[in-house]
C-alpha positions as CSV (number, residue, x, y, z in Angstrom):
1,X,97.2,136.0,129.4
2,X,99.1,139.1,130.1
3,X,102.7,138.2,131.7
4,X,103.0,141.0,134.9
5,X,102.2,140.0,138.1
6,X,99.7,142.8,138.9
7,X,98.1,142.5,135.2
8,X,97.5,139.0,135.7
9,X,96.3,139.7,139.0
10,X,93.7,141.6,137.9
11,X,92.1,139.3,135.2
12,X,91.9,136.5,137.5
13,X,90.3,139.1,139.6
14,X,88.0,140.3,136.8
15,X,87.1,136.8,135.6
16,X,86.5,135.2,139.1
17,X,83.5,138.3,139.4
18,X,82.5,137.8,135.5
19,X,82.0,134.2,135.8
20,X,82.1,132.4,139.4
21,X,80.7,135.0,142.1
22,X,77.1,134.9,141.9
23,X,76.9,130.9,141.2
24,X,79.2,130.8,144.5
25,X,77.3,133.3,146.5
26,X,73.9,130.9,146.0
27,X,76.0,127.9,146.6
28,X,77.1,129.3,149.8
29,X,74.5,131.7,150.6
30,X,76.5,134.2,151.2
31,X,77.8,137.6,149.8
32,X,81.8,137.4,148.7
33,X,83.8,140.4,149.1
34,X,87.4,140.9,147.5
35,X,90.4,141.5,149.3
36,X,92.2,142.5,146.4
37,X,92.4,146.7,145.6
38,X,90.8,146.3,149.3
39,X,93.3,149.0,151.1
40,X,95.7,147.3,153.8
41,X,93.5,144.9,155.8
42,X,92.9,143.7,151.8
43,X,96.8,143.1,152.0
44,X,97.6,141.8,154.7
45,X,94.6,138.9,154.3
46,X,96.2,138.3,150.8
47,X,99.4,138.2,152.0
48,X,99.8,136.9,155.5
49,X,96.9,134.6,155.5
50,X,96.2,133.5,152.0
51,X,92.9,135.0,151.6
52,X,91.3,136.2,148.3
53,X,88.4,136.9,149.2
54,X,85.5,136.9,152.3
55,X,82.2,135.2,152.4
56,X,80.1,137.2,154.6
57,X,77.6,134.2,155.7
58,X,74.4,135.2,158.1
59,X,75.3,132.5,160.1
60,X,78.6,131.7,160.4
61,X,80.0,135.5,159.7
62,X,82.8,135.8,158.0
63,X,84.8,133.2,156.3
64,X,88.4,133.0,154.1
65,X,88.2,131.9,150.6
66,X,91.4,130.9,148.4
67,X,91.1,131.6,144.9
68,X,93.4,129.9,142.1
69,X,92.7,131.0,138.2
70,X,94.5,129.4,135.7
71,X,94.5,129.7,132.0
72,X,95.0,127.0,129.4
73,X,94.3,123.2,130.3
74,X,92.1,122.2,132.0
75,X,93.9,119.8,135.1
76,X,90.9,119.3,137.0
77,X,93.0,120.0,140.4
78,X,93.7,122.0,143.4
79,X,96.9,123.6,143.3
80,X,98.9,124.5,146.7
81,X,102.1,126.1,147.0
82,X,104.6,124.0,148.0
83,X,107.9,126.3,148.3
84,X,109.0,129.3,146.1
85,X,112.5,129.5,144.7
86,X,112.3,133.0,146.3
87,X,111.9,130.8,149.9
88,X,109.1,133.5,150.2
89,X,106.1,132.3,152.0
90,X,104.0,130.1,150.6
91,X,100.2,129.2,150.7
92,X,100.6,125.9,152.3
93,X,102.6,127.4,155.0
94,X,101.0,130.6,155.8
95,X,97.8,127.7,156.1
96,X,99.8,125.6,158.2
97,X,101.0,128.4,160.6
98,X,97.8,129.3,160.8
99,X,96.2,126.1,162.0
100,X,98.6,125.4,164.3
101,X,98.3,128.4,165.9
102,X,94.9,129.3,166.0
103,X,95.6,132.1,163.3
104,X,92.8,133.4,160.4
105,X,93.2,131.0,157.3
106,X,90.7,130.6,154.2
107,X,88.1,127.6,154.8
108,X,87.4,127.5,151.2
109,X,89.2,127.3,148.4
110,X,88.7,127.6,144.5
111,X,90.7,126.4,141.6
112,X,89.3,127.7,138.2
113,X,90.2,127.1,135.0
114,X,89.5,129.2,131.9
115,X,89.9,128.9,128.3
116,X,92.7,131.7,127.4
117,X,91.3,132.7,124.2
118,X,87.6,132.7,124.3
119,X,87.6,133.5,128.2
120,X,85.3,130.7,128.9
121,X,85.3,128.5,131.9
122,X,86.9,125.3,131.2
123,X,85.9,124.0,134.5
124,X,86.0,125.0,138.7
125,X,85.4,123.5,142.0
126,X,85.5,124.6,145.5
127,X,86.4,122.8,148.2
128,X,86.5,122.8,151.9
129,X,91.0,124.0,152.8
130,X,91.2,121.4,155.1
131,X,90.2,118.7,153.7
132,X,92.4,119.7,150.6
133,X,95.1,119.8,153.3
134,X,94.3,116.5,154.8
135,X,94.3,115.2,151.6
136,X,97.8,116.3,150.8
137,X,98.8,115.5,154.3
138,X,97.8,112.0,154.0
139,X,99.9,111.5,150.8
140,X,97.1,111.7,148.7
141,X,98.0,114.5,146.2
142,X,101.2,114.7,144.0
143,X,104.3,117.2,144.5
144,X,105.4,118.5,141.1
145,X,107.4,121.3,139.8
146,X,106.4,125.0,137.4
147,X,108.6,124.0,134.3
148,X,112.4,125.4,133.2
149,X,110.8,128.2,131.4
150,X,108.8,129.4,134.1
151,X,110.1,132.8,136.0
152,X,110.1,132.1,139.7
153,X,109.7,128.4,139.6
154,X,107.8,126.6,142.7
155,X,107.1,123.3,143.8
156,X,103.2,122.5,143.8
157,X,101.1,120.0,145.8
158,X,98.4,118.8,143.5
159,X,95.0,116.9,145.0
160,X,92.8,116.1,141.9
161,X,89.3,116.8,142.6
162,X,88.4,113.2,141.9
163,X,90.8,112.1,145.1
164,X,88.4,114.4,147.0
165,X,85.0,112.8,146.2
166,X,86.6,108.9,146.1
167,X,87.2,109.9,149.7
168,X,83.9,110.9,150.5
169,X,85.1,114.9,151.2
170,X,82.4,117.6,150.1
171,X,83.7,119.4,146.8
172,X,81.1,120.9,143.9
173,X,82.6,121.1,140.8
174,X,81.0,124.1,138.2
175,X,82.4,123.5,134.0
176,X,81.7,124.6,130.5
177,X,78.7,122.4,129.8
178,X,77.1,125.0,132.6
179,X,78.2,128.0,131.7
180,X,75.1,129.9,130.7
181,X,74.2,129.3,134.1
182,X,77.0,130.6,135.6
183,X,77.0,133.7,134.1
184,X,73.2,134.6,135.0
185,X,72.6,137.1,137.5
């Protein structure tokens, strides 16, 4: 996985459309639009409120999505931004500011995780932000640290997707056994 921020950027970006966007558009019934390379509304939703991209639902209009790609192991959790060595905003408090104020916030979010040399989905799940939040909230998740090496280091919350379902909270997991699937048009 290529090291700069904005080349990074990019493949996540690139590998969210190649494998997860259509199965998540059926799953939600919805069309998903990217914020990122979006001009400045695309900013400031990435930015200020944590949003990736939009889910433009015939129903319920348009919603936030959060969108997590990592490469390597496969964890099997839902990673939140604790705090940022920089003290720069993170996700869990642009969410919190949000909520308490009646601000725009993501109402899904996506943790995927792909195989850095083949480029194959390891495994993903999406989840409803709040209840991710409620979990984390409630002491259910784990605080842990980027390692030593790291450039940048920040503290994580961490809600395995297994905490979700034991408490009954809607979360549908995609992975590698499905992965034909996911890749159909």
């Amino acid at each position: 996985m290529p090291c700069d921020f904005q080349t990074a950027s990019q493949q996540s970006q690139s590998d969210f459309l190649r494998i997860l966007q259509n199965p998540l558009e059926q799953l939600l019934e919805g069309r998903i639009v990217s914020t990122e390379g979006n001009g400045e509304i695309g900013h400031l939703l990435d930015t200020r409120a944590g949003i990736d991209a939009i889910l433009d639902h015939p129903k319920y209009g348009l919603l936030g999505i959060g969108i997590r790609i990592q490469y390597g192991r496969d964890y099997r959790t839902f990673t939140i931004r604790k705090q940022r060595e920089t003290q720069v905003k993170t996700e869990y408090a642009k969410h919190a500011d949000a909520m308490l104020e009646g601000g725009i916030t993501t109402k899904f979010n996506i943790h995927a995780y792909i195989d850095e040399k083949t480029g194959l989905l390891l495994s993903a799940a999406i989840a409803l932000t709040r209840d991710i939040y409620d979990c984390i909230d409630k002491g259910l998740g784990d605080v842990r640290m980027t390692g030593n090496d790291q450039i940048g280091r920040a503290t994580f919350y961490v809600v395995d997707w297994d905490t979700l379902r034991d408490n009954g909270l809607w979360i549908h997991e995609f992975n590698q056994n499905k992965q034909e699937a996911l890749c159909q048009k």
